[in-house]
C-alpha positions in Angstrom: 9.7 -5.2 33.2 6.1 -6.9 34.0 4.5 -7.6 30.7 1.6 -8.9 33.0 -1.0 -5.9 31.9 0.0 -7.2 27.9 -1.0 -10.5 28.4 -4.5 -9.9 30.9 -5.6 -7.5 27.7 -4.3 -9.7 25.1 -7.5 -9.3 23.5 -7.6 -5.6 23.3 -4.2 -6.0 21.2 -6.0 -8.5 19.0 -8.9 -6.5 18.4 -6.3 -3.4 17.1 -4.5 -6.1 15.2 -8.0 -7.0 13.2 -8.6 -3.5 12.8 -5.2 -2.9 11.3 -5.2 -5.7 8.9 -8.5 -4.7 7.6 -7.7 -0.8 7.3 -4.8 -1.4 5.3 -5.9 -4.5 3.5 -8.6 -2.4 2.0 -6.5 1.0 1.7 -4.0 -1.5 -0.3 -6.7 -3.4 -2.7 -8.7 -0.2 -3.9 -5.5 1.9 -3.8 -4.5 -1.0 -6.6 -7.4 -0.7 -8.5 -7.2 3.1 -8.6 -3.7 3.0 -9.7 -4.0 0.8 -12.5 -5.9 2.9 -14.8 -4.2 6.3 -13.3 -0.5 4.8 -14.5 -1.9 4.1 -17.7 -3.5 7.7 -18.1 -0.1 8.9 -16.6 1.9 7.8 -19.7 0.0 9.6 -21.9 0.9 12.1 -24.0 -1.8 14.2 -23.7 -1.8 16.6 -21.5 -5.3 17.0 -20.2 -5.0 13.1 -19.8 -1.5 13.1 -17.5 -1.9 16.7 -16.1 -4.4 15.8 -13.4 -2.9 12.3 -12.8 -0.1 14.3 -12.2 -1.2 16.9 -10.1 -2.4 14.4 -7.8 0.0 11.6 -7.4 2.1 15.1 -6.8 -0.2 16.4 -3.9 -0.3 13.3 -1.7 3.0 12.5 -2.7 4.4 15.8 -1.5 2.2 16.1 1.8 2.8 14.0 5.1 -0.3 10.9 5.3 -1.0 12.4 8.7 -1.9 16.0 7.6 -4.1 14.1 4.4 -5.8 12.1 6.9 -6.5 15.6 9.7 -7.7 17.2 6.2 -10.5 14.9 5.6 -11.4 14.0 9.1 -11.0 17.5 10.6 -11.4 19.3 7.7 -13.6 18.0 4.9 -16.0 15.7 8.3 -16.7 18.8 9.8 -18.1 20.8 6.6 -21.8 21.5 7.3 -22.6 19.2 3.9 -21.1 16.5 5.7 -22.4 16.7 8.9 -25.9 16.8 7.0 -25.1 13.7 5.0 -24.2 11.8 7.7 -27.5 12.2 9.3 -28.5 9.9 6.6 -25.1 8.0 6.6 -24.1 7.0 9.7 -21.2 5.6 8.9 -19.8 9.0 8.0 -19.8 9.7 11.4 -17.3 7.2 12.2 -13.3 8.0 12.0 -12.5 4.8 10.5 -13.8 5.6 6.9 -11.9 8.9 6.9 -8.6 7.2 7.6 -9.5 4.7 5.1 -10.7 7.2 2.5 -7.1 9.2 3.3 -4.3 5.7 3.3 -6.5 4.4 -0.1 -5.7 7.6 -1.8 -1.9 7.6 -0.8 -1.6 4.6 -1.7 -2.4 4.9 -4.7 -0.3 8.3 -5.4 2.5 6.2 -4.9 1.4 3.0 -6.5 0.4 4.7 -9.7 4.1 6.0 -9.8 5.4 2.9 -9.5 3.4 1.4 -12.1 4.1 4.4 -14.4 7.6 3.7 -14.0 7.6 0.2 -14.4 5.5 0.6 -17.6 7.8 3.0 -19.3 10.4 0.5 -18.7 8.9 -2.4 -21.0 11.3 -3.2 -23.1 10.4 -2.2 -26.8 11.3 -4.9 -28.1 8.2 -6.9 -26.4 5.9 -3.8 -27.7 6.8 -4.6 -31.1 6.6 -8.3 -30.7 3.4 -7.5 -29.9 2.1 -5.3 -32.8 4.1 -7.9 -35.3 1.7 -10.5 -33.9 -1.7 -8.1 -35.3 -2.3 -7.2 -31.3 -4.1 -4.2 -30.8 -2.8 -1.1 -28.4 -5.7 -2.4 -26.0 -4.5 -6.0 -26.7 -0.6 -5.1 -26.2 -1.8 -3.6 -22.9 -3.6 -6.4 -21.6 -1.7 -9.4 -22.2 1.9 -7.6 -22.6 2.9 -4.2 -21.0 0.9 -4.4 -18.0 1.7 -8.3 -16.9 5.8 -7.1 -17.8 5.3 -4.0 -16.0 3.5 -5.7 -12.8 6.6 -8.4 -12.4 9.2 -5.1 -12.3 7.1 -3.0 -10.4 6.8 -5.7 -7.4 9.9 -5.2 -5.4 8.9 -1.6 -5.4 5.3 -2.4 -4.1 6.8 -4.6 -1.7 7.9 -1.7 0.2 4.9 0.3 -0.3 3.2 -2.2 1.4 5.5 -2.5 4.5 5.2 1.6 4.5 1.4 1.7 4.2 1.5 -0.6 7.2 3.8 1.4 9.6 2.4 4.3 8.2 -1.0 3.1 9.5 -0.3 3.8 13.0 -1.4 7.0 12.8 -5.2 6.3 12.4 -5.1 5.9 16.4 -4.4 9.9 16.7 -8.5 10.0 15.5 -9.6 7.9 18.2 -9.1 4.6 15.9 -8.2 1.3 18.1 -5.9 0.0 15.8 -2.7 -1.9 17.2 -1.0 1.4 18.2 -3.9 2.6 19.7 -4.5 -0.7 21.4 -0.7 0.0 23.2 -1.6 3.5 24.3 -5.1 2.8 26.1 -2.7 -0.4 27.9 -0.3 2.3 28.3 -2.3 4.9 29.6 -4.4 2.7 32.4 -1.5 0.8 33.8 1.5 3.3 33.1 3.7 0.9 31.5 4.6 2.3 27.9 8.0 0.4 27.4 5.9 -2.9 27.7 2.5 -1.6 25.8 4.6 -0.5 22.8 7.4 -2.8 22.8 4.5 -5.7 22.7 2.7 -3.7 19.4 6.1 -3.1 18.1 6.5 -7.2 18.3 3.0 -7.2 16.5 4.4 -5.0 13.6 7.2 -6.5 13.3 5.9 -9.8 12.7 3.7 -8.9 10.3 6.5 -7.4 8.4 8.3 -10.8 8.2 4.8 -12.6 7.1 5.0 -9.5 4.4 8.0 -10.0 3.2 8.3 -13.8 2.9 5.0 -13.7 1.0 6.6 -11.2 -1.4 9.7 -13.1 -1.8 7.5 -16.2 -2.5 6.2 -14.4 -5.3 8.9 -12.6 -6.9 10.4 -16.3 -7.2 6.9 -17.6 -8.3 6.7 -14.6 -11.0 10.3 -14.7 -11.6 10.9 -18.0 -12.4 11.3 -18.2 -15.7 14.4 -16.4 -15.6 16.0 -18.9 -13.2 17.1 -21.2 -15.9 18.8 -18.9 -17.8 20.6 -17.7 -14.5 22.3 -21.3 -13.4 23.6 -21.2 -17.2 25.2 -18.3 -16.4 26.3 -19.6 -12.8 27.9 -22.8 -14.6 29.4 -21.2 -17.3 30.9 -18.4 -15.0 32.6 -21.3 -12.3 33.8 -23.3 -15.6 37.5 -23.3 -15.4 39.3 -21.5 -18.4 
């Protein structure tokens, strides 16, 4: 194996890497923000409230990213309306905001589902803590359900992280450079794809470890005032009888 061609365009892979971080840093923080208020409509009662929640966290649920993303970019780009309004807008013209446009609304089909779950799992008993104190539904929202819900709902966004970020590799099938696409353009001029992808497979899978120790830094950060009460539990369960 020569990883000689990885190392003379080093900077090719960095540039994919700074494209990837960006694409899903953005996809993940207004993914969030959509999902917030969509979980909250989601647990309603009223139909015309959850129905179209529903139907959508269904939809891009139920359909692979990479058809979502070929249905904007190929699909919805190409519609004479848009090709008129990116005359104006040139940056509709560029593939990057269509990939973007498709990994923020996945994102948030499956983050709104987790948030959904997580706040029909608040214990009731916090709920009417809550209302005994005189806190409004608004109020018990705020500063109860959704700060309970966000601490459960973590190790579950953890991995929705980790999935938007493999699941980004697909951007380079529109002509994207991200860090995939980086590895096939090394690929493709020096014909060496064990060393192009195993070297953008090392990128990913570093990036996964920073992920993951920055999660588990903050489930113990979020979760720590439960620790207490778990080495009283330790001690009493290694006391001898």
């Amino acid at each position: 194996m020569d990883f000689t061609p990885i190392f003379e365009n080093y900077s090719l892979y960095l540039e994919g890497f700074w494209t990837t971080a960006k694409l899903v840093s953005w996809a993940l923080a207004i993914g969030l923000c959509l999902a917030v208020p969509l979980a909250i409509m989601r647990t309603s009662r009223n139909p015309l409230i959850n129905g179209p929640v529903w139907a959508f966290t269904y939809f891009f649920r139920g359909t692979p990213l990479l058809i979502q993303m070929f249905l904007l970019y190929y699909g919805l780009g190409q519609q004479q309306f848009m090709i008129e309004l990116s005359q104006s807008y040139e940056f509709l013209k560029d593939a990057y905001w269509y990939a973007l446009a498709a990994f923020t609304l996945n994102t948030a089909a499956y983050t709104t589902e987790i948030i959904r779950g997580a706040i029909e799992g608040t214990p009731y008993g916090e709920i009417e803590a809550a209302r005994a104190c005189g806190m409004s539904k608004a109020m018990t929202l705020r500063r109860v359900t959704l700060p309970s819900a966000f601490r459960r709902a973590l190790p579950a966004y953890s991995n929705e992280v980790i999935f938007m970020l493999h699941g980004s590799a697909i951007a380079s099938v529109i002509t994207i450079v991200d860090l995939l696409g980086a590895a096939r353009i090394v690929a493709s001029r020096y014909y060496n794809p064990f060393e192009a992808f195993i070297a953008v497979g090392f990128f990913y899978f570093c990036i996964t470890f920073a992920l993951i120790g920055g999660f588990k830094w903050l489930e113990n950060r979020w979760f720590a005032h439960l620790r207490p009460r778990e080495q009283v539990a330790d001690k009493k369960r290694h006391q001898p009888a």
